[in-house]
N, C-alpha and C positions, 0 to 999 in steps of 0.2 A: 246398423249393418253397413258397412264400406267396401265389401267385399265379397262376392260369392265365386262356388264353384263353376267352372265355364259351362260343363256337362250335365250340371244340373239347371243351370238358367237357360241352355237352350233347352232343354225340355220342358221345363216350366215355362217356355214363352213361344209353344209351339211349333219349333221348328224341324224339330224330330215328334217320331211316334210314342218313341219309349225312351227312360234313360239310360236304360243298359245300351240303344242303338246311339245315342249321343257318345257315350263311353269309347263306344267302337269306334264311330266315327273320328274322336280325337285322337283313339291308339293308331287310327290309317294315315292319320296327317290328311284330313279331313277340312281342319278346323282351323282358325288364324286368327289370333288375338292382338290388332295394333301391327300385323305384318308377320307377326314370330307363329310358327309351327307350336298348336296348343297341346298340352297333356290334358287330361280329363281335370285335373286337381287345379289347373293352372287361375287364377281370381282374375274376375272382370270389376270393374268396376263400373261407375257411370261416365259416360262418354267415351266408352272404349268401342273401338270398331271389329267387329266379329263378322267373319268368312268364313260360310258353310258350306259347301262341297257335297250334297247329294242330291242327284239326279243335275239340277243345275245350281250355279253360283249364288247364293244368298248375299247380300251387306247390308247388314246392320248395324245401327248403333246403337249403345244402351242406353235408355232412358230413366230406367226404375230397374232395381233387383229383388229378383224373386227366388223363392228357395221352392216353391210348392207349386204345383201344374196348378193354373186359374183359368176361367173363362176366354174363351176367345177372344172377347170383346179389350177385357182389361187385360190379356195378352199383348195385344196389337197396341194398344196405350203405351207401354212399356219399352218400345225398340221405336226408333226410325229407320224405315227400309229406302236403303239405298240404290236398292238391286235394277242396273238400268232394263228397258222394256228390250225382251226378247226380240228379234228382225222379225219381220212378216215372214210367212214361209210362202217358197215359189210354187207358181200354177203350175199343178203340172195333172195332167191327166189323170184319174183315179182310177180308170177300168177302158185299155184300147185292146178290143175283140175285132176278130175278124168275124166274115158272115160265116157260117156253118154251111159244108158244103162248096164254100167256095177253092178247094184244093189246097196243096203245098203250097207257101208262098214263097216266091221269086227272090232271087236277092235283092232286088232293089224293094219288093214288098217288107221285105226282113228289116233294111236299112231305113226304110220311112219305118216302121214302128220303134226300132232301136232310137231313132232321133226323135220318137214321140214321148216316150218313156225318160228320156233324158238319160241314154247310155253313150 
């Protein structure tokens, strides 16, 4: 085998849920094979670098081609992930209450929560 389907070897090497959602994905221009805009039918080979576009950026490179969904394990065998590490996300306060009963707040009280919440 030299060749397989793009939309089916991201499914088979879990990157997607299902192959129908891989399909879609490459009909949105999702998907990037070597740099080029993929069709579902378009052939990867090995050593081809695949960019997946859902939810965030995937890069991968292909190791081994699969035609059939396999274990996670011998999944993960199969691509080298190139996908750099997301930033740290900023501190920022999870929950700024005022005290109950303590009234309207002032506009300079409004202004320090506005600047607490990061607006």
């Amino acid at each position: 085998m030299v060749t397989v389907r793009v939309d089916s070897w991201i499914w088979a090497v879990r990157l997607t849920k299902t192959r129908s959602a891989a399909t879609a994905a490459c009909k949105a221009g999702h998907v990037r094979v070597n740099g080029e805009r993929a069709k579902p039918a378009q052939p990867v080979s090995v050593g081809d670098e695949v960019r997946v576009r859902i939810g965030d950026e995937r890069i991968v490179v292909a190791r081994a081609l699969l035609v059939k969904r396999v274990s996670a394990v011998v999944a993960a065998e199969s691509y080298s992930d190139l996908t750099p590490p997301r930033p740290p996300r900023a501190e920022t306060p999870t929950d700024v209450t005022r005290d109950r009963g303590s009234g309207r707040p002032t506009k300079r009280d409004r202004r320090d929560l506005e600047r607490l919440r990061g607006r």
